[in-house]
DRENFILO-23221 format. One line per 3 residues: number of its first residue (from 1); their letters; for each residue z, x, y of C-alpha. Coordinates in Angstrom, 3 decimals, decimal comma. Example, Ala and Ser with C-alpha at 12.3 -4.5 7.8 and 13.67 -1.06 7.14 Angstrom:
<papas>
1	AS	7,800/12,300/-4,500 ~ 7,140/13,670/-1,060
</papas>
This chain:
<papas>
1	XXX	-10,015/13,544/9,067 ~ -8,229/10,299/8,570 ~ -7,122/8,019/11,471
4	XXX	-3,966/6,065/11,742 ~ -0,472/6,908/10,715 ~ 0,967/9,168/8,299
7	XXX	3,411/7,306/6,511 ~ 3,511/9,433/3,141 ~ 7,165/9,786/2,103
10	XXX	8,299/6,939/3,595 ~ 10,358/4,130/2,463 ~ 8,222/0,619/2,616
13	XXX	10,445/-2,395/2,651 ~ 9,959/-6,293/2,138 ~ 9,377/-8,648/4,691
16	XXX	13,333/-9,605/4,317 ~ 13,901/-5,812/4,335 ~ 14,446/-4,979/0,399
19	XXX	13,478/-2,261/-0,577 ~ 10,055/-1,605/-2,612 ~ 9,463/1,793/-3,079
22	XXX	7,827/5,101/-1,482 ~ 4,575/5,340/0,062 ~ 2,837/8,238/-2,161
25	XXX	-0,382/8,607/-0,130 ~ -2,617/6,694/2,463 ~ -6,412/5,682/1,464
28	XXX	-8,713/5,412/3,882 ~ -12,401/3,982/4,255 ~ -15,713/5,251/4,839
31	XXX	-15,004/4,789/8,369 ~ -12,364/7,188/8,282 ~ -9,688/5,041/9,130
34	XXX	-6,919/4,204/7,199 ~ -6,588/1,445/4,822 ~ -4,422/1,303/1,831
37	XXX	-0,732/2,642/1,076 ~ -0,377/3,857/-2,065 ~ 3,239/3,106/-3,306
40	XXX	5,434/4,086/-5,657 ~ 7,096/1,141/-6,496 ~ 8,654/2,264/-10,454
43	XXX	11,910/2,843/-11,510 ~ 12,922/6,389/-11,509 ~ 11,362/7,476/-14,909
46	XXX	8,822/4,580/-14,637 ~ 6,506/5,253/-11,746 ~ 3,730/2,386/-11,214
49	XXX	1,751/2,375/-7,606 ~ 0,520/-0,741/-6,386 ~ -1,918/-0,619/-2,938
52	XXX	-0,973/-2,244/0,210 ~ -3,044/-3,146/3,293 ~ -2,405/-0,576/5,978
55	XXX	-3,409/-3,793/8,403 ~ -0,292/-5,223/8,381 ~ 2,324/-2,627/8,110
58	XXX	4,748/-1,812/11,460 ~ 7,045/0,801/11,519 ~ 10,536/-0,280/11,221
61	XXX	12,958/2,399/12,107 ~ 12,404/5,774/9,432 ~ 11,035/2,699/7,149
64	XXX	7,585/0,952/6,800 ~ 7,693/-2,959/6,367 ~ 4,935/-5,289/5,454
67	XXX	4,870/-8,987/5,597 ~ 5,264/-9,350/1,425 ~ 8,225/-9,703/-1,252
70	XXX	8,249/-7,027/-3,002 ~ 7,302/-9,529/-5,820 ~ 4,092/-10,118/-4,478
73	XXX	3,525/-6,407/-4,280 ~ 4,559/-5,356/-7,466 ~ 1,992/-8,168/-8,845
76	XXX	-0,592/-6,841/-6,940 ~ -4,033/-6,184/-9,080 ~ -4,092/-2,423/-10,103
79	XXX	-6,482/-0,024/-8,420 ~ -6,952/3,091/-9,096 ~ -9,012/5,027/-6,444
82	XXX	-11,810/7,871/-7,997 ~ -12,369/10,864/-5,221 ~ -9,837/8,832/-3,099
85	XXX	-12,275/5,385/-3,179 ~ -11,790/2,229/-4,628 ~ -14,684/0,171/-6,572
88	XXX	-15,905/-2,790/-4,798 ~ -14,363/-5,023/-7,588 ~ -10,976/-3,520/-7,117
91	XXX	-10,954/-4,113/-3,368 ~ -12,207/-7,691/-3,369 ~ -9,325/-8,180/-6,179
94	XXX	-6,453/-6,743/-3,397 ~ -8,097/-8,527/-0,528 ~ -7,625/-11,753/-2,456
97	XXX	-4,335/-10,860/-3,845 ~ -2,932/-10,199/0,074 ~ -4,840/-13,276/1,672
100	XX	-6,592/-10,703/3,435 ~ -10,205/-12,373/4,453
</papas>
């Protein structure tokens, strides 16, 4: 069972508080714990998900909000996780992209 929050359906927003799209699903680690948010960040017929570190996200009323434009996010390398996992090159590419180590 994964642990942390549960933020599917939600609404993640920019640092400045624009909008960037829906949070689709959460990834989470070997550990169990989770790590990515899987967002939804398209036009409506144009859906494209772009990851986003769990690590920094607060809650922020009914919303999500991460430290990012929604720029940066949108720019973000695309992953796409097999059985719910990411490859190692795919991770080290998002950890880079979000300044992350």
């Amino acid at each position: 069972m994964a642990s942390g929050p549960d933020w599917r359906g939600k609404t993640l927003v920019a640092i400045h508080g624009a909008t960037i799209g829906r949070i689709v699903d959460v990834l989470v680690g070997e550990d169990g714990q989770a790590e990515w948010l899987a967002v939804d960040t398209g036009a409506r017929f144009r859906s494209q998900q772009r990851l986003v570190p769990v690590s920094v996200a607060v809650t922020l009323g009914t919303a999500v909000m991460v430290p990012y434009d929604e720029d940066q996010v949108r720019s973000a390398p695309q992953a796409i996780p097999v059985n719910g996992a990411l490859s190692l090159e795919e991770r080290l590419g998002l950890i880079d992209h979000y300044r992350l180590g």
